[in-house]
Each structure stands twice: as C-alpha cells, then as structure tokens.
N, C-alpha and C positions, 0 to 999 in steps of 0.2 A: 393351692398348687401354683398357679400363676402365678403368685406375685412374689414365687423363687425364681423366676426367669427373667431375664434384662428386659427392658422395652422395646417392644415392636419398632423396627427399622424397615421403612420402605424401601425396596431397590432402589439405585440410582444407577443402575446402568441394566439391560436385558435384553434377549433378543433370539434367534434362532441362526442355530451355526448347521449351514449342509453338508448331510454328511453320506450322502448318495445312496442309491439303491431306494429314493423317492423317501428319504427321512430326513428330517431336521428336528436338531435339537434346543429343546427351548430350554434357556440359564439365565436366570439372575445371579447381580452381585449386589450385595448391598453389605453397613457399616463402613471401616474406616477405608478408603480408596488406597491408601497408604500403610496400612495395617499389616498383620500378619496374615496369609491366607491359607481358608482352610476350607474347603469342599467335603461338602455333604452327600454323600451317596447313600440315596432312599432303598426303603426297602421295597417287598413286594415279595416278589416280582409282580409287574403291574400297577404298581402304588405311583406316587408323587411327591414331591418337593412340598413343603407346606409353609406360610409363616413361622410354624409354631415352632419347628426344627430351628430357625435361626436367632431364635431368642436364648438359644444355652450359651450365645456364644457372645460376649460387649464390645458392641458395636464400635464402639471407639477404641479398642488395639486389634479386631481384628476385620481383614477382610474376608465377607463369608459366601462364598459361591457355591451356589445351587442351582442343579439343573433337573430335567426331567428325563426319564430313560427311554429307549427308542420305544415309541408305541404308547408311550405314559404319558398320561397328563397333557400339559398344554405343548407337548410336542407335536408334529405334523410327520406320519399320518398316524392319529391314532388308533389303537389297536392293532395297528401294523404286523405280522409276522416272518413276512419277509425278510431275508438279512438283518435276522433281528436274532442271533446267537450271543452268548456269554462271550465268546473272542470279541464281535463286533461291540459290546458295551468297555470290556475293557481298553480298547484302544481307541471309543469316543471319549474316556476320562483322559486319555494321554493328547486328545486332541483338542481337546475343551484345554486342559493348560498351556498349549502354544497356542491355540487362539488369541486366552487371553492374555500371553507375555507373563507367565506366575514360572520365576526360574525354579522354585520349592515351594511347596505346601503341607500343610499336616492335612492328615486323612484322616476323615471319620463316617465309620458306616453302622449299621446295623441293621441287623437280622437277614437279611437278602444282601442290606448295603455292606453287610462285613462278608460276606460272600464274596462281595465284587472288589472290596477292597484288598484283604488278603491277596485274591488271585492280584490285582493291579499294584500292592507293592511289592509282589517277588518278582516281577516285569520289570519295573520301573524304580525300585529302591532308589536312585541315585539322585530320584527329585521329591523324593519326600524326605521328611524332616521328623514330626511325631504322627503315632498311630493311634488310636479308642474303634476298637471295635463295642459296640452294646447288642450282648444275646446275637451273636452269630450263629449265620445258618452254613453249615459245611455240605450240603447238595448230596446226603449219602440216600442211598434206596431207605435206609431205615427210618431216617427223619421223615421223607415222600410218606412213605406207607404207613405210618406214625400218625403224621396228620390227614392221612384218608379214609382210613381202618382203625385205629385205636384209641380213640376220643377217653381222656377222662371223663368217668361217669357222670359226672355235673354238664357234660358239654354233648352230652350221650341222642339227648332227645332230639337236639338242633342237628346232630352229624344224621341222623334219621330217618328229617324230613330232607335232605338229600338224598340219601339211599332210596327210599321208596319209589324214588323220579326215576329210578330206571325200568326201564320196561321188563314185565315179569316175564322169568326166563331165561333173562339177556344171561350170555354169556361173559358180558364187559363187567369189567371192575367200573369202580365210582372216578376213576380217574379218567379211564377210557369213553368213560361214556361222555361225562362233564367236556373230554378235548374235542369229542365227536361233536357234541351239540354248539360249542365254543364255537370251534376252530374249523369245521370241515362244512358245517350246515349254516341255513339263511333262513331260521325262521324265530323272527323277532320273540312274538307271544314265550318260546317256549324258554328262551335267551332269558328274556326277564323275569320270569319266575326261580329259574335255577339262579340265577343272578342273586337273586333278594333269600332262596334259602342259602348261599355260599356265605353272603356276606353275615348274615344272620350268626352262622356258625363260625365261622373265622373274628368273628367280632369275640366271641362267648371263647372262644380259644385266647385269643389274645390278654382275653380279662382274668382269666383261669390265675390264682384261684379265687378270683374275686368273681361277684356276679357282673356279668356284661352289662353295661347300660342300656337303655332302650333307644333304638336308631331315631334318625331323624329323618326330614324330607331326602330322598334318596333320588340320582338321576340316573338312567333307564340308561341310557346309553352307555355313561362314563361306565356305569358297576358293570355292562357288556364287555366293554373293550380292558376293562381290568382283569375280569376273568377268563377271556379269551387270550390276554398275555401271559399271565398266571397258569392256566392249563398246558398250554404252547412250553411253557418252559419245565413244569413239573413231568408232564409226557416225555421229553426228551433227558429227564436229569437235569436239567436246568445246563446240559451240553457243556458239563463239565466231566467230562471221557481222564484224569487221572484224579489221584487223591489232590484234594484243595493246598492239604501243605503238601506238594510235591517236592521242594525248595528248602526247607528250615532252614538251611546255613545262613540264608538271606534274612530270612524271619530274627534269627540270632542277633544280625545286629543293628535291628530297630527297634527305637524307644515306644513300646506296645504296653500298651493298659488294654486291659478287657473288665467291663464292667459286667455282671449278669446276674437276672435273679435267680435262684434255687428252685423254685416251683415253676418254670418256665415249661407249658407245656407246647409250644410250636419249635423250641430249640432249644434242646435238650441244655441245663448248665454243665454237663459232662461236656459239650463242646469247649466250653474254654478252657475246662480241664486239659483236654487232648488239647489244645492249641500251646498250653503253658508247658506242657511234656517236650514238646516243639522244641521250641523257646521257652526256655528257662528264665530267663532275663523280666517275661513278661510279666507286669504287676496287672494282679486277679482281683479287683474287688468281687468279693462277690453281697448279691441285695437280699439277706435273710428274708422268707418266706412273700418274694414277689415273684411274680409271671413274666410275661413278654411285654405288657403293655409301660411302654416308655413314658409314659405321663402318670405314670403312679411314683407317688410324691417321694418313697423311699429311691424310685430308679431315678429319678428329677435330679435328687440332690447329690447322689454317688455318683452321675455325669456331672455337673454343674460342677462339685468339686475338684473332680480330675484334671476338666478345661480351664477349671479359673489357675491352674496348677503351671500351667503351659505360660501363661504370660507374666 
C-alpha cells in the first residue's frame, strides 16, 4: 500500500493561528512552497491531520496544507467544546487561507472532511479551484442513527460492548449517554473505557467489510477528547440546521470528483450519489466492494489517480 504514496515530506513551515474563544489552530504546510495549494480537511469529527494524508499528494508541484480542527489534535485547547460549532470550522478554513496569503486552493476532504468541505465551497467558491470529496458524510439523522443503532452484523458484537455500558433502564439512547459521560461529566475511569469500546467499534466500522485490524498502544486522553468532540458534534447534528447542498447552483460550477467505496458502512455510497444528482457535472468514481477505510489499496489508488490528474 505504501509504496503507492509519494514520500514523506517533513513540514517546513507550522504553527498555531488564534482563533479566539481560547482556541488556536495548529497547521502545517509542507512540499513545494511555490507549488499548487491544496488543503486537507480531516475527518472525524474529532480525528487529525496525519502524515499519512500528505503523501497522496507530490511534493514537488504541490503545496500541501494541513491543519487540525478546533478541539483536535495538536491544536490548543483540546477537547474543546466551546465555540466549537460547524459555522466556526468553516470560516477557520477561510481564515487559515488569509493567514497564509493562498489567493486559490483546491479542496479535499473526506468523510466529516467532505462535510466541511461542501459546506465551505458553497461559502467560498470564488477561492477554490478543484474539489475530491472521498466517502462524504452529509450530517443527516439517518447516517447519526445508522452509525449508533444499525451496525452491520460483522460489526454487531463491538457496537454491543457499547450498548451494554449504559445503565440498565436508562431511558438514554447510546448517543445520549456516550455525550453525557463525554461531554457533561468528569470522571476519567469511566471516559477511558467507553473511549477504548468506541474506538474498538468505529475502527471495525471503518474496516467493514473487511476485518478491522487489531489496535495498537492507544493514549487515554487523546481517544477522550476525540470522543468528547465527536459526541459534542453528533448530539447536536453535527449543527448543520439545513440540508448540506443547500446551494447546488454553486456546486454546478465546480470541478468535483467524488471518489467512494460501495460497501461503505459509516457513509452511505448513496451519499455521492445524491451529491452527483446535485451536480451533474460531478465525476463519481466509484471503489467496487470497498468500505470507508481510505488506506485500502483499491481507495489509495482511485485518490492517487484523481490528484495525480490535477497537475
């Protein structure tokens, strides 16, 4: 799988841009300083920037900026919930490209990151250039309750050992409880175990329908303040109050690829469907019988080809 990806490029520029209400956003850029730039919006909600994301892209024609989203990652504060809605991510992507002086970029997000994208190019169309959504998540109740309640059977026993952790009785669903224990309470023990069954199960989602790998050293905290932002945003709709293509006109006339596998069980591939209905224009690959997880070599190479497409 690797060794379809360019080579690891170190940052050469990074740092944390304030963006008030006690948050700063950590961004690298790295590749060519003079290059084309194209910004990576991660998924999650909760997740991160990673090396591994900037190697689809060659270093030497483009410049690739990546940040981490309020509450994520190596940004400050993390876990944050505060002023930490879907409006205030979309217009830190608009402020992250006047920081750093990028008059156009091409966007590319996936699965939460095409969530954010969408919403931030019917905003902003007039400074983007190309689009790649990969397996977008459209923030509807159905997908939410999909992935909280309706586990493919293979994924059935890990959704389980969640369920069980609710208090017998409880009147709360798995979501409500999950934000309560997240997002409302302070008590570490109980944080780290729902932590280690979420990720357990969202790992084995992502693999679907392949089998999940087995985790590694895992750290207590980060998987807290991931699922604490991840709950935060799923409780709320992820506070996107109209449909995601609110806009198509706008959609109509951008140069949009959408890459997605068919057996995607976190985001449905009927999502790019409805996004192509949109927008017509838009070219569908789609990754016969793969899942959500973007490091499976068939979704590797149907990205890799799309971008190597662009320069």
């Amino acid at each position: 799988m690797k060794s379809n990806l360019f080579p690891h490029a170190e940052p050469h520029k990074q740092g944390l841009l304030k963006l008030g209400d006690g948050h700063q956003m950590h961004w690298q850029a790295s590749g060519n300083p003079v290059g084309v730039p194209v910004v990576w919006l991660h998924g999650g909600p909760g997740s991160s920037a990673s090396p591994l994301h900037r190697r689809l892209f060659d270093p030497a024609k483009f410049l690739i900026i990546q940040y981490d989203q309020r509450g994520c990652g190596l940004s400050d504060s993390r876990g944050a919930t505060q002023a930490n809605t879907t409006p205030d991510l979309i217009e830190d992507i608009e402020r992250l490209r006047q920081f750093l002086c990028v008059s156009q970029w091409h966007v590319v997000g996936g699965s939460w990151g095409g969530s954010l994208a969408l919403l931030y190019v019917q905003s902003y169309s007039h400074v983007v250039e190309k689009v790649l959504l990969r397996s977008p998540f459209l923030c509807t109740a159905s997908e939410i309750e999909g992935y909280m309640q309706s586990p493919p059977a293979q994924c059935l026993n890990l959704w389980q050992q969640i369920k069980k952790r609710l208090p017998p009785g409880s009147p709360e669903t798995m979501l409500e409880f999950s934000y309560r224990v997240f997002c409302q309470e302070i008590d570490l023990p109980a944080q780290t175990r729902l932590a280690h069954a979420w990720v357990a199960y969202e790992a084995a989602m992502n693999s679907y329908p392949e089998l999940a790998p087995k985790l590694g050293v895992l750290d207590d905290q980060a998987l807290i303040a991931r699922y604490k932002i991840q709950m935060h945003y799923l409780q709320h709709q992820c506070f996107v109050d109209q449909p995601i293509l609110e806009h198509p006109q706008i959609l109509q006339t951008l140069d949009l690829t959408l890459v997605h596998g068919d057996q995607d069980a976190l985001c449905p591939f009927e999502n790019s469907l409805t996004i192509q209905r949109a927008a017509p224009q838009a070219h569908l690959v789609r990754v016969a019988g793969v899942g959500h997880n973007m490091f499976d070599e068939q979704m590797l190479c149907a990205m890799l080809a799309q971008i190597t497409n662009w320069a």
